[in-house]
KEKE-3310 file (N, C-alpha, C; in steps of 0.2 Angstrom, whole numbers, plus 5000, padded with zeros to 4 digits):
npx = (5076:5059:5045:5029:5020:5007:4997:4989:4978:4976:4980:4988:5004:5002:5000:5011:5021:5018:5022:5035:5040:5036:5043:5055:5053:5044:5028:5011:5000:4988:4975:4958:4945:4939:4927:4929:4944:4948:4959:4966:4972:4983:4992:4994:4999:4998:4987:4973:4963:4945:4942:4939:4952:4952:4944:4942:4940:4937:4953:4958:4951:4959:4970:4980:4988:4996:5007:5023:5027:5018:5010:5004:4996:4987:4979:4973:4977:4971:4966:4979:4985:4976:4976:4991:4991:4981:4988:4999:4995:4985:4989:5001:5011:5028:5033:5029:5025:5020:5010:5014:5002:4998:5011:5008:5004:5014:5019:5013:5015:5020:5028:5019:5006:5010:5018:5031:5043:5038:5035:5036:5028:5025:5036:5049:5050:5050:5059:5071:5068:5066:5079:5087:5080:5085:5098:5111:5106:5100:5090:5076:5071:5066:5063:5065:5057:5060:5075:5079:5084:5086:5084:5093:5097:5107:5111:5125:5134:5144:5151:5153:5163:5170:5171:5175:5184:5191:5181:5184:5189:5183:5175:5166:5152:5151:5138:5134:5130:5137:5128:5125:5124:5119:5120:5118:5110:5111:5114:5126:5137:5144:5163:5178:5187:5181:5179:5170:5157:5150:5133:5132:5120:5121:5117:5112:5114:5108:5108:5093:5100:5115:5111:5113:5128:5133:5128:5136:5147:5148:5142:5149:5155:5148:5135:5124:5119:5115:5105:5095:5095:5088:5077:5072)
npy = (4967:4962:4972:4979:4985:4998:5004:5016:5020:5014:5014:5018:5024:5018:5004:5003:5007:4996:4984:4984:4985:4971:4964:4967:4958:4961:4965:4967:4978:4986:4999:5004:5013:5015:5002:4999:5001:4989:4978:4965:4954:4964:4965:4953:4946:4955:4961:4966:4978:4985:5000:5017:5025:5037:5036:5031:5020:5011:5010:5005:4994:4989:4988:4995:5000:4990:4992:4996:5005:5018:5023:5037:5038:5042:5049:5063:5076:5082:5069:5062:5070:5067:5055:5053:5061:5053:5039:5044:5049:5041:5029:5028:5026:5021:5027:5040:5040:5052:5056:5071:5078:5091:5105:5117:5113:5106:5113:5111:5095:5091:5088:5092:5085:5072:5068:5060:5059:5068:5066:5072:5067:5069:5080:5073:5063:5074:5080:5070:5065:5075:5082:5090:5103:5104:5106:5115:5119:5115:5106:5101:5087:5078:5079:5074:5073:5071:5072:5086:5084:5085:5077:5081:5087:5088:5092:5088:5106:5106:5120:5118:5117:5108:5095:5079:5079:5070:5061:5063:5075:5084:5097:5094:5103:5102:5095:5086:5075:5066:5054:5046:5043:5046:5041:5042:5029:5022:5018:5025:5020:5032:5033:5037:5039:5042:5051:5065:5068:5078:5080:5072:5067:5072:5066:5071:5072:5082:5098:5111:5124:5120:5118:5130:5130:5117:5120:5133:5125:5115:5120:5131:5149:5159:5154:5154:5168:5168:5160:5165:5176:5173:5167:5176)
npz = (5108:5111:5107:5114:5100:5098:5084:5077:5067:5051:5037:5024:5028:5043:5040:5031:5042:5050:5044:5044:5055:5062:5054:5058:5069:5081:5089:5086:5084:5075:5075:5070:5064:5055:5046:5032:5031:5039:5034:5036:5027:5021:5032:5038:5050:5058:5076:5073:5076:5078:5082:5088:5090:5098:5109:5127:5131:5121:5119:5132:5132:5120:5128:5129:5140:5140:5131:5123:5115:5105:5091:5083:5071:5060:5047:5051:5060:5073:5079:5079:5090:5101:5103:5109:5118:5125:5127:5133:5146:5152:5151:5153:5144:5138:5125:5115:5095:5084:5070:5059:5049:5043:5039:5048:5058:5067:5077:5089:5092:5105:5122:5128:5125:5127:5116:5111:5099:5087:5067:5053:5040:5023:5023:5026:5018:5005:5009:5006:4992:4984:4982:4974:4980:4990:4990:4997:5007:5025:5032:5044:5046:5056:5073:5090:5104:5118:5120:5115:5103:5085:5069:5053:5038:5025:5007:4999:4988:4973:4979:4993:5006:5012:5003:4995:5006:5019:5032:5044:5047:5047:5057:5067:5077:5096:5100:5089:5077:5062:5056:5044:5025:5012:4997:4981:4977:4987:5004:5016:5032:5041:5040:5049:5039:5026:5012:5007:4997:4982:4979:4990:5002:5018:5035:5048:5068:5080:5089:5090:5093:5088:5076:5066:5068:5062:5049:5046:5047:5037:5024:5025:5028:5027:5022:5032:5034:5020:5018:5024:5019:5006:5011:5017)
capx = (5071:5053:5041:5023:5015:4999:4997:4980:4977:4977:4980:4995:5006:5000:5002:5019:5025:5019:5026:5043:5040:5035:5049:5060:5052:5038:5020:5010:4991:4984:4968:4956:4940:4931:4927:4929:4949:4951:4963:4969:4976:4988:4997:4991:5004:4997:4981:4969:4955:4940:4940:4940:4957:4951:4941:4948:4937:4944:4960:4956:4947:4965:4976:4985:4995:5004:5012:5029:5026:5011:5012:4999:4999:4981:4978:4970:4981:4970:4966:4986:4985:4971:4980:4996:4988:4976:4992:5004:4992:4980:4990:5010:5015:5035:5038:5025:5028:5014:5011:5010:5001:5000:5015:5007:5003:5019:5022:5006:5016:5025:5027:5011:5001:5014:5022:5038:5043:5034:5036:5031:5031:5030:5045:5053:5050:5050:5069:5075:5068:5066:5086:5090:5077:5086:5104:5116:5102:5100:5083:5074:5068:5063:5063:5065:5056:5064:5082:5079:5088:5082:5087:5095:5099:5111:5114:5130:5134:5150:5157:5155:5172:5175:5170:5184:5189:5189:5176:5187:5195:5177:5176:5157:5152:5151:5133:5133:5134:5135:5125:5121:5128:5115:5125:5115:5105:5116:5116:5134:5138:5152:5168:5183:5193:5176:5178:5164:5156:5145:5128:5128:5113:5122:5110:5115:5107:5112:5103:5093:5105:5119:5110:5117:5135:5132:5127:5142:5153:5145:5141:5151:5151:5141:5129:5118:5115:5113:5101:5091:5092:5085:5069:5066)
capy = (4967:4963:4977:4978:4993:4999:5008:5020:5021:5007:5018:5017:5025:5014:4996:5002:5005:4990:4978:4984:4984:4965:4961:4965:4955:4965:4964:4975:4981:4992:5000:5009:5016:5015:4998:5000:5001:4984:4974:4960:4953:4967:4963:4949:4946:4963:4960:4970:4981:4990:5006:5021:5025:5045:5035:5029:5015:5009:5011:5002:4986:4985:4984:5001:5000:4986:4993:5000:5012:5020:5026:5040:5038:5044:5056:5069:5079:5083:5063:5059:5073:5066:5046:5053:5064:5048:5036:5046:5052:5038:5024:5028:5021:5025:5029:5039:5045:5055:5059:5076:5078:5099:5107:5122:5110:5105:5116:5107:5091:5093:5084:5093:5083:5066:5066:5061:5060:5071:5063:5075:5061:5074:5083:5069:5060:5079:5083:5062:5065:5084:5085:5097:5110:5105:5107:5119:5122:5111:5104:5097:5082:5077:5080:5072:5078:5070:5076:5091:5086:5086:5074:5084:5084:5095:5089:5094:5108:5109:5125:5115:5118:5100:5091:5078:5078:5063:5063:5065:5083:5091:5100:5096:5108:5094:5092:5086:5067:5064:5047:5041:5047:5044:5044:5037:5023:5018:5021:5024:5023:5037:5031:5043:5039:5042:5055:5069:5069:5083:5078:5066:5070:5071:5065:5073:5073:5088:5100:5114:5127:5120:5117:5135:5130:5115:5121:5135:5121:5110:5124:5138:5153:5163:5150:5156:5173:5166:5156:5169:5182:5170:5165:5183)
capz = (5113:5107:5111:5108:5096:5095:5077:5076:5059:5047:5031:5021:5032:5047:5039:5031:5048:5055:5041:5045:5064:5060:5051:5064:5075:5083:5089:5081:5084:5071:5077:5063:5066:5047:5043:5024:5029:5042:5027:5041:5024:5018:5036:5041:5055:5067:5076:5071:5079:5074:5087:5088:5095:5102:5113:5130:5130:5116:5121:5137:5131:5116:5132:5128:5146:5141:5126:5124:5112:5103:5084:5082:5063:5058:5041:5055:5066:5080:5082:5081:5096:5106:5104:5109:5123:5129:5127:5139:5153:5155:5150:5154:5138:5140:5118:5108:5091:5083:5063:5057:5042:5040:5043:5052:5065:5070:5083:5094:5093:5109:5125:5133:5121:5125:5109:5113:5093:5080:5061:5048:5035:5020:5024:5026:5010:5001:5009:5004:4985:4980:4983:4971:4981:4996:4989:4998:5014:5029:5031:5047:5044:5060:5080:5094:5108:5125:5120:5112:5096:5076:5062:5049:5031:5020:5001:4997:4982:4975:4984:5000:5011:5015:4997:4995:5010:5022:5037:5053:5044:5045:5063:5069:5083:5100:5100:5082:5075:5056:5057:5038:5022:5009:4991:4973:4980:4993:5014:5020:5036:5038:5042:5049:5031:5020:5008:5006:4988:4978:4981:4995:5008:5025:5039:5056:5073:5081:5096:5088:5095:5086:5068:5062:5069:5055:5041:5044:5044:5031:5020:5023:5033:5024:5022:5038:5030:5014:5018:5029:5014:5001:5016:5015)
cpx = (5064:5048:5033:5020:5011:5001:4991:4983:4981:4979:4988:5003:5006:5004:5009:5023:5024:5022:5032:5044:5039:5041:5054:5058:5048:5034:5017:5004:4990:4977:4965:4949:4935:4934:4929:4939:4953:4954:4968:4974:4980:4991:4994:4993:5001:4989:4978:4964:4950:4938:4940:4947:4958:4948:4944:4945:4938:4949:4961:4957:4955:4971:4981:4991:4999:5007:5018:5028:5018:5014:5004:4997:4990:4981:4976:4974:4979:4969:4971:4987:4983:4975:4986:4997:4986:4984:4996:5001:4988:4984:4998:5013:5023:5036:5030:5027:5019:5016:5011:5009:5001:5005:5013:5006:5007:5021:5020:5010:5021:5024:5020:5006:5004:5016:5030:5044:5040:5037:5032:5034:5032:5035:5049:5055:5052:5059:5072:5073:5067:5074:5086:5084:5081:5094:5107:5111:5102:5093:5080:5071:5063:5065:5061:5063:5060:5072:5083:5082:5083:5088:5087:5097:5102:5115:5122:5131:5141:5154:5157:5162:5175:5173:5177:5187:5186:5184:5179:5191:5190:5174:5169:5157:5153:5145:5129:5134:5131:5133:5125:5124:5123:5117:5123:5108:5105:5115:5121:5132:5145:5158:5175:5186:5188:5176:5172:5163:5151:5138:5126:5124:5117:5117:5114:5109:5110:5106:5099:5097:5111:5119:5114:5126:5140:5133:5134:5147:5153:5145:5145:5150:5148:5135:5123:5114:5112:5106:5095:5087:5087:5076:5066:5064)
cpy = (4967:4967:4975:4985:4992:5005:5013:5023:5018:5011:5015:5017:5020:5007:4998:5004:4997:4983:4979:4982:4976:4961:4960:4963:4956:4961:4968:4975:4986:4994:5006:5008:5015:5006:4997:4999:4997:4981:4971:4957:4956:4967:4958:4946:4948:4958:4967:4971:4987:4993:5011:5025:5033:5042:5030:5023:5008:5005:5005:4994:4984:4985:4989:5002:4995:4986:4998:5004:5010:5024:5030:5041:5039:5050:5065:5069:5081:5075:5061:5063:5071:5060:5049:5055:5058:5043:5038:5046:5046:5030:5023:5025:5025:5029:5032:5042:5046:5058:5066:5078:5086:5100:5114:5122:5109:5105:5114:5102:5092:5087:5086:5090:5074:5064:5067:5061:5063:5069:5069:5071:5066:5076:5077:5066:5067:5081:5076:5062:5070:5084:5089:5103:5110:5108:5114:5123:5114:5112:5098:5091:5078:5078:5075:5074:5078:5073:5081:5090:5083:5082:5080:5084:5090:5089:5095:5097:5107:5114:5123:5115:5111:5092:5089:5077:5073:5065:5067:5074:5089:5090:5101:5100:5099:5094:5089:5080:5065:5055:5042:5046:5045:5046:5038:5035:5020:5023:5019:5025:5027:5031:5036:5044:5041:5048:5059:5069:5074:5079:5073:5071:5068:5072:5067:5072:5077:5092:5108:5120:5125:5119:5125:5134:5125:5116:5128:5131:5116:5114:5129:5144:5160:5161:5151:5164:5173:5165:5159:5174:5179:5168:5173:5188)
cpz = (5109:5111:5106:5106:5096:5090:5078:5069:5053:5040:5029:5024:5038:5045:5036:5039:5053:5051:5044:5051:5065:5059:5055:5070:5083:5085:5088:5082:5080:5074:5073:5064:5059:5046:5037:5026:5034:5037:5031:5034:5023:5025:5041:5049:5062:5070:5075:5076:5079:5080:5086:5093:5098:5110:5121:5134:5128:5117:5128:5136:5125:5122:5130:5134:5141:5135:5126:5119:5106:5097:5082:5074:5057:5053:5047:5061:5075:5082:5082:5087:5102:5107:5107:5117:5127:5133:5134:5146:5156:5153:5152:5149:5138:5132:5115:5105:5088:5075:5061:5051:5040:5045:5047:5059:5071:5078:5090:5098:5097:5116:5131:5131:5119:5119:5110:5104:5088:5074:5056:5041:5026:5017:5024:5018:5004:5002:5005:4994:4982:4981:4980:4973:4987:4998:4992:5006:5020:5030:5037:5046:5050:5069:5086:5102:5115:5125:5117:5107:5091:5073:5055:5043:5030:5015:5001:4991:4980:4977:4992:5002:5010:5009:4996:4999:5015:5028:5043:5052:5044:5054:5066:5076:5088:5099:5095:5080:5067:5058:5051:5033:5016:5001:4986:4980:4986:5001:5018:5028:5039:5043:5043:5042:5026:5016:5007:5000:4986:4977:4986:4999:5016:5031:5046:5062:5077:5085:5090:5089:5090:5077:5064:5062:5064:5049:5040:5042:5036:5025:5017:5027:5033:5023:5024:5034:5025:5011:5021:5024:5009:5006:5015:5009)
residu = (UNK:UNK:UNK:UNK:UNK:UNK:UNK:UNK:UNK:UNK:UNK:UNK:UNK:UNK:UNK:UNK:UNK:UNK:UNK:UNK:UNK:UNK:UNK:UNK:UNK:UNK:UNK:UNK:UNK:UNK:UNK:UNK:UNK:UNK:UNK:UNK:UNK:UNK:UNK:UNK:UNK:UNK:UNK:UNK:UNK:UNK:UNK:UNK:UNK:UNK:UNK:UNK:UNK:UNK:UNK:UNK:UNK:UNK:UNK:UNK:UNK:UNK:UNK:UNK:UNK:UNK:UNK:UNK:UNK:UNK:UNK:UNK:UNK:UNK:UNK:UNK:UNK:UNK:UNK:UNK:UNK:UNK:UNK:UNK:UNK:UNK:UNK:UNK:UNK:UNK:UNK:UNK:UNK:UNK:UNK:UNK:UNK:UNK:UNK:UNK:UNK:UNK:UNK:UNK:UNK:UNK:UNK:UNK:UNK:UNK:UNK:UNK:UNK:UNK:UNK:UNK:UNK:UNK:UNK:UNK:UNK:UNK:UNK:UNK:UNK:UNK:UNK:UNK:UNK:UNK:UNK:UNK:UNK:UNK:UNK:UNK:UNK:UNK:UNK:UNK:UNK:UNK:UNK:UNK:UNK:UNK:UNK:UNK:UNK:UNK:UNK:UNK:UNK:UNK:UNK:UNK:UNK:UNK:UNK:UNK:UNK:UNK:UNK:UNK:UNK:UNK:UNK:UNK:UNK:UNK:UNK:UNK:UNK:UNK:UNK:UNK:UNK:UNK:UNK:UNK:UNK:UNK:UNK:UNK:UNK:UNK:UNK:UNK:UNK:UNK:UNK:UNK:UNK:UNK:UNK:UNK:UNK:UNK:UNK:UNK:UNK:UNK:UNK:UNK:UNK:UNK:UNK:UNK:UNK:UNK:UNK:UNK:UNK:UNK:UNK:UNK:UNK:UNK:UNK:UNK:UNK:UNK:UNK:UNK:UNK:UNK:UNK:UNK:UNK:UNK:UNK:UNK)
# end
């Protein structure tokens, strides 16, 4: 299905999402409020528009109803809050996702403020290339706010229980779905027979409630305490 996005904020962040949305086949609007950073070239594809997307005016005149989803992706938090906010309330867009650049902010991004998915980009990037900080803890990577459930990472160490051993043999709670297996360079998708290895990055999606019942299984069941005493 081809959906149309509106992007807010053309930055780096912004045009790497809309190339990719592109490529599969997308419409794409970027909207960026400082001249100095409309660069229609560097995705030539999107339309472009020089607004200010806090503004519901703005938002108005780019034709924001009739977008299936809205990408709040602006360097400034409180403006990813307000697009997010304006998007839901005054426009019924059914999908927003919203960037968060400080993590203290986090907690704001909620569905009171229409953010149906918060992205702390970050943490994402910092859990997928700092592995060895991330090794032997489970690490949110991202939240989903309509279903209550988190994307979740845990590298494995070698004392992992279930190193070795195939997939279907490792007892995930029920609210738990290993998704993606991310081993060297390569992205497995698990298979019942796939072997567990010492450093793979296992990507779960799983309810917040159930992320401690994880990382006991994945880790160990000492792991929770473990992992509590070292935070403190």
């Amino acid at each position: 299905m081809t959906m149309r996005v509106a992007i807010a904020g053309a930055g780096n962040v912004g045009r790497s999402i809309a190339q990719e949305l592109i490529e599969n086949g997308h419409q794409v609007m970027l909207i960026e409020r400082q001249p100095k950073m409309l660069r229609p070239d560097r995705v030539p594809a999107a339309e472009w528009v020089l607004a200010d997307a806090c503004e519901l005016t703005s938002l108005e005149e780019a034709d924001l109803a009739g977008c299936d989803v809205v990408v709040a992706a602006t360097g400034d938090d409180k403006a990813n809050l307000v697009v997010s906010l304006l998007a839901k309330t005054e426009f019924a867009v059914p999908r927003v996702v919203a960037r968060v650049n400080r993590a203290e902010n986090e907690w704001l991004f909620t569905d009171q403020w229409g953010v149906d998915v918060a992205v702390s980009t970050p943490r994402v990037m910092a859990a997928l290339v700092e592995e060895a900080v991330t090794v032997g803890d489970l690490v949110r990577l991202m939240t989903f706010r309509q279903s209550e459930a988190n994307l979740v990472e845990i590298t494995l160490p070698p004392s992992a229980p279930y190193v070795g051993h195939p997939i279907h043999a490792v007892p995930l709670p029920r609210d738990a779905a290993l998704v993606a297996i991310l081993r060297g360079k390569r992205v497995l998708v698990p298979s019942p027979d796939d072997p567990l290895e010492v450093g793979d990055e296992l990507i779960f999606v799983c309810t917040a409630e159930t992320e401690d019942a994880v990382r006991t299984v994945i880790l160990g069941a000492d792991s929770v305490e473990r992992t509590r005493n070292n935070a403190g």
